[in-house]
N, C-alpha and C positions, 0 to 999 in steps of 0.2 A: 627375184628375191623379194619378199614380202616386207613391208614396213616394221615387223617385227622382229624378223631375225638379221635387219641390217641394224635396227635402236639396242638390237642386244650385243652389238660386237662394239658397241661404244665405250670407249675410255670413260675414265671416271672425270677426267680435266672437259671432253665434251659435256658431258651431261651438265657438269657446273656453267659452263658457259654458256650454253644455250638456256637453262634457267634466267640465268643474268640477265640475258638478251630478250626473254618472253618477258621478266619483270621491267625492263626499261622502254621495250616497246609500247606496255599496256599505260605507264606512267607517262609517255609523249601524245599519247592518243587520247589518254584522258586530257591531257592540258590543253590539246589539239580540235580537241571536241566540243571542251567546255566554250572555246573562242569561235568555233566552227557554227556550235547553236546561238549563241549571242548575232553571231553577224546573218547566220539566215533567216533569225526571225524578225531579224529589226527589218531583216530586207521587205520581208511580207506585211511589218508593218509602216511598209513606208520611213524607217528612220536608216541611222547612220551606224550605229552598235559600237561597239569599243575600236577608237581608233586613233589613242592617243599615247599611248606607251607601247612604243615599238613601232613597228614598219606594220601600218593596216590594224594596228594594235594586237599584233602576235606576241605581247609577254604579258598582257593585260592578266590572264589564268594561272600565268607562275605569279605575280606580281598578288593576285587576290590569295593566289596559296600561301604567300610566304607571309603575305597582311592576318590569314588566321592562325597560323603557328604561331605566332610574334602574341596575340591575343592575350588578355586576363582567362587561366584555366578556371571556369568555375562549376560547385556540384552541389546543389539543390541538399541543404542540413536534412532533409526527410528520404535520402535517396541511399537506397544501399550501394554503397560504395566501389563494391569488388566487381559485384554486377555490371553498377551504369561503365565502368572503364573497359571491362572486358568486350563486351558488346559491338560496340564500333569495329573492336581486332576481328571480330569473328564473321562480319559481312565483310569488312575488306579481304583477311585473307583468303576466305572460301571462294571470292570473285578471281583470283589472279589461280587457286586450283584447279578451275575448271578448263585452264589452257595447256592442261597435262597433256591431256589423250585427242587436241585439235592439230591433224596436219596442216601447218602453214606451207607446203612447201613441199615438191617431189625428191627425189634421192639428186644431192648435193654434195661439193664438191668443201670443205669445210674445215679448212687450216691443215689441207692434206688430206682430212680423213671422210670416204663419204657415209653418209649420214643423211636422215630427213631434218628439218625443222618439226620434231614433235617429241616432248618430252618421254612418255611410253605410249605404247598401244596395246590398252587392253582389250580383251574379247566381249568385256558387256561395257566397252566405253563410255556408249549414250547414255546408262544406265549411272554411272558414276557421275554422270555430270548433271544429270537430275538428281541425284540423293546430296553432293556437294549447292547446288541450286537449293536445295530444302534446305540443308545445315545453315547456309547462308540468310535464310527468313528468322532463324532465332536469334540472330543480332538487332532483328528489326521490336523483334518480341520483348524480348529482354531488356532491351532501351527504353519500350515504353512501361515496362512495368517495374522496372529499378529506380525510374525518376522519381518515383513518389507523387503524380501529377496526374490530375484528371484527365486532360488531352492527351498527352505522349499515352496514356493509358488504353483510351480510344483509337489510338494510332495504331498503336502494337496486336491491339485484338482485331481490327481492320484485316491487317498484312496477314494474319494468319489463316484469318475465312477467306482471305482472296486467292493466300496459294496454295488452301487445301481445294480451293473452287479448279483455279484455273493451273494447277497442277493433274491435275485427273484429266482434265483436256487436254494438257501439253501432251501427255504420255498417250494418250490414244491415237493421239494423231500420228502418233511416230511408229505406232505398230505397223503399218501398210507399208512404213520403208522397209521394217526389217522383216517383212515378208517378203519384200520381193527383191531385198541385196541377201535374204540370206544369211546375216551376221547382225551383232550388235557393235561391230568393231568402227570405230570413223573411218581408218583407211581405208578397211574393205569394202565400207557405203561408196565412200567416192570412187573408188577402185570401179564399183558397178555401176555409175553415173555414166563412162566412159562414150555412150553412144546417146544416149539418152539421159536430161537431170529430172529427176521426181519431182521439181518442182511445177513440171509439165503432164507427165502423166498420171502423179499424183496429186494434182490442183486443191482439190478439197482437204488434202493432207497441208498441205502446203498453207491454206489462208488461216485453216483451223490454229495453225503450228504461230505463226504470223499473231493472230490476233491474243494468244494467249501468251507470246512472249513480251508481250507489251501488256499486258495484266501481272504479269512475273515480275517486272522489272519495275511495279510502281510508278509507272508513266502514264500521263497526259495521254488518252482521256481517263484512268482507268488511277488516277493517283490517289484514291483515295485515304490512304495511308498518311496523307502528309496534307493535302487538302487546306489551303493557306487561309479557306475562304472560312473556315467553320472551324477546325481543331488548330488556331495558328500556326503551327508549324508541324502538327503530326508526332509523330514518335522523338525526333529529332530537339521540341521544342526546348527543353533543357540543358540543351548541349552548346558547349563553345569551345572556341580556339582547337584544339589539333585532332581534337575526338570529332568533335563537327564537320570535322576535314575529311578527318577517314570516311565518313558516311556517305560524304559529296561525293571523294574518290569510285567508293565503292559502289556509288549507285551509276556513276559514268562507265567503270571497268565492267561492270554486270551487264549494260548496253551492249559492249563491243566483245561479251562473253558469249551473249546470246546469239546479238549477229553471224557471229565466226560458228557456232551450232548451225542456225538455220542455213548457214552459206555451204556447210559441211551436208549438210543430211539432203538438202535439196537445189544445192547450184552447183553442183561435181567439186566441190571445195577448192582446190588450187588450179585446177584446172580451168584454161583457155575457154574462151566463147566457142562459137560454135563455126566451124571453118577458119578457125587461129591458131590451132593445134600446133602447128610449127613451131609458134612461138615460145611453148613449154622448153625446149633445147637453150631459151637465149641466156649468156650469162653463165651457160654451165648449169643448167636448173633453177637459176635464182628469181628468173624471171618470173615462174610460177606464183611468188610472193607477191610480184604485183600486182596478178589478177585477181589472189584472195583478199586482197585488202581496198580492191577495187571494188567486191561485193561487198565486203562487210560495210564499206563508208557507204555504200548505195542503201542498205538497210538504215543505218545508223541516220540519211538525210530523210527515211520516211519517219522514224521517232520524232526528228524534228519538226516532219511536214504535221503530222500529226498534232503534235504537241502548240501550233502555230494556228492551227486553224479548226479543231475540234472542242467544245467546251466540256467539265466533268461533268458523268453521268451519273446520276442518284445511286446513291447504295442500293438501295432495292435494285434497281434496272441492272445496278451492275451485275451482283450477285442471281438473278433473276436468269439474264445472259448466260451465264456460264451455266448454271444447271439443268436452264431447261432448251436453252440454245446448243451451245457447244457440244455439251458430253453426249445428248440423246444424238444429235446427227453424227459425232465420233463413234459412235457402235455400231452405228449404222453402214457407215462409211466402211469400218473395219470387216461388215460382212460381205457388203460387196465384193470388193477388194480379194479376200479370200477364196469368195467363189467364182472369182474370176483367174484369179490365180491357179487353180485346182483346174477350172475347166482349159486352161490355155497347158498344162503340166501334163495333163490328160490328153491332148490336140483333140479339144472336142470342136466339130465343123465351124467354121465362120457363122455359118446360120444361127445356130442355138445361139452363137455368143452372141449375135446381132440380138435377136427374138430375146434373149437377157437383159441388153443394155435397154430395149424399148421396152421392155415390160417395168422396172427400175425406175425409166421416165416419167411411164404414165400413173406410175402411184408416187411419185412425185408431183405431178401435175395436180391429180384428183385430192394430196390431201393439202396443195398449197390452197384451191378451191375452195374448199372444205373451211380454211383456217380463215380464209378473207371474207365470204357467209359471216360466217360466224362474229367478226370483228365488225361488219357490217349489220349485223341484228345488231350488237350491243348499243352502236350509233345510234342506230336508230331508237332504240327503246330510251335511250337516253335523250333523245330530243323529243320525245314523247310526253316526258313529265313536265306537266302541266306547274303544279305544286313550285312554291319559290323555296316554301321549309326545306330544310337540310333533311334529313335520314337516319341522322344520329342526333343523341341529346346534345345540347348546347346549353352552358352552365351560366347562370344569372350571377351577372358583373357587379359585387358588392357597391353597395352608396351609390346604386343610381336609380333612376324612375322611370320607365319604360309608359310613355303617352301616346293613346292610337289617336290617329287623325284623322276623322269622316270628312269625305269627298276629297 
């Protein structure tokens, strides 16, 4: 029986409750995380991180949440009003939607009745959670340009060239899965992991998917949206006490929204490592929750690893990255892919498909050649120029007196 026609015999008292149970798990993981990055980055920099409220300092995160609720609410006299409030609800809620259509969990044993842990399964699932991912950027939009503020204003027009950039990447990259599971459904992706995870045979799919969900999600190196160093605080900068919370919330649940996607599309989602299969049985199926929450913290500690040891990268590079990096090798990828798919559907001999993949190599090879030449002329002609003058006009510095000096 499919994940579908078991979530359809559900009561209506299940469904409410495992709602409940996806909103409280996402709300401990955020708190869990927020305390989880504090102590691994202090680790990498040599300090101590929060460790003085609570055991190891584990309430330090509720303790900061409950410090900005309690906060002075304040809203910028130049800020449209309905706007900057509504904003913050529409990135928070759209972050905890997107755990509708994620199976946490195989067919389960569940106050009697069995049942997955997945709210529905729809048949263009990944497809909802990237359109729900998009709805979710116009909170970031709309905060910056309801404040009334030059920065949050910059901040807001950022976030949206960043997820119309690295939104077109995401989605490319995810086509070679649903070539070859088949479906657009999550269950049925992991369903077709079962011997094999894409994140192995489809590696390029995989890093592609990786680096653009950490452009998605506004994170370290790629935060430019928020950017502490140059726009103060980014889109954010006007906001306090419980709005400023939601935003916190929703950029942590957005993390561990993502992760549980990539863990789904490319690590068999609930399922066991690889010779641990047994263990799916322990608990009555419950076990299965552990290993998906084992992948997704494993993603969630590279955001961190990341975020610790990466510095931001110029606008330009970023954006540069994504259009002329990402998307042209995601079409690329995607044709491969295809025509391998077709040839193996086909059983065409091992040979071709070998003589395929070598031929793929070496114009791979030939135009990474090509690209280091090329990067190597410009060096060179640049150390070439003799000349100290710049290239471009340089504008004479009012009230002063420019005196040359012979010898």
């Amino acid at each position: 029986m499919s994940n579908a026609e078991i979530i359809g015999q559900d009561p209506g008292w299940v469904i409410a409750l495992k709602g409940v149970l996806v909103f409280a798990v996402c709300v401990f993981l955020t708190i869990m995380s927020v305390w989880g990055e504090r102590r691994i980055v202090a680790r990498m920099q040599q300090r101590s991180g929060p460790n003085r409220v609570g055991k190891f300092g584990l309430l330090q995160a509720l303790v900061d949440g409950v410090k900005l609720a309690l906060k002075e609410d304040l809203i910028p006299k130049s800020a449209d009003r309905i706007v900057f409030v509504i904003a913050p609800i529409i990135s928070t809620t759209t972050c905890f939607m997107a755990f509708a259509v994620i199976p946490l969990t195989g067919p389960v044993n569940f106050f009697g009745q069995e049942t997955v842990m997945q709210m529905t399964d729809l048949s263009v699932g990944v497809l909802y959670v990237l359109a729900i991912a998009s709805v979710g950027v116009y909170g970031i939009v709309l905060a910056g340009w309801s404040s009334g503020s030059t920065y949050p204003l910059l901040g807001g027009l950022r976030s949206s060239a960043q997820v119309i950039s690295y939104e077109i990447a995401m989605g490319l990259s995810l086509v070679a899965v649903f070539i070859y599971a088949g479906s657009m459904s999550t269950s049925e992706i992991v369903a077709a992991q079962d011997k094999w995870w894409y994140a192995v045979i489809l590696f390029p799919s995989f890093v592609i998917f990786a680096i653009s969900m950490v452009g998605e999600t506004n994170r370290a190196p790629f935060d430019l949206a928020e950017a502490e160093g140059e726009l103060v605080g980014g889109f954010h900068t006007e906001y306090s006490s419980l709005k400023f919370a939601l935003f916190f919330l929703s950029e942590y649940v957005n993390i561990i929204a993502v992760s549980a996607l990539a863990t789904t599309l490319f690590l068999g989602g609930y399922r066991a490592l690889p010779g641990l299969g047994f263990t799916e049985q322990w608990l009555g199926g419950w076990f299965t929750l552990v290993w998906f929450f084992i992948k997704v913290l494993g993603f969630f500690f590279v955001f961190v690893w990341l975020r610790g040891t990466l510095p931001r990268l110029r606008y330009d590079q970023f954006m540069k990255f994504g259009w002329k990096v990402l998307i042209p090798f995601s079409l690329a990828w995607i044709l491969i892919v295809s025509t391998l798919r077709v040839m193996s559907q086909q059983e065409a001999p091992p040979a071709l498909i070998a003589t395929f993949i070598f031929s793929i190599a070496l114009i791979y090879i030939a135009i990474a050649t090509l690209i280091d030449k090329k990067k190597a002329a410009q060096e060179k002609a640049a150390r070439n120029i003799t000349s100290s003058e710049p290239d471009f006009p340089v504008p004479v510095i009012p009230n002063t007196r420019v005196e040359q000096i012979n010898g």
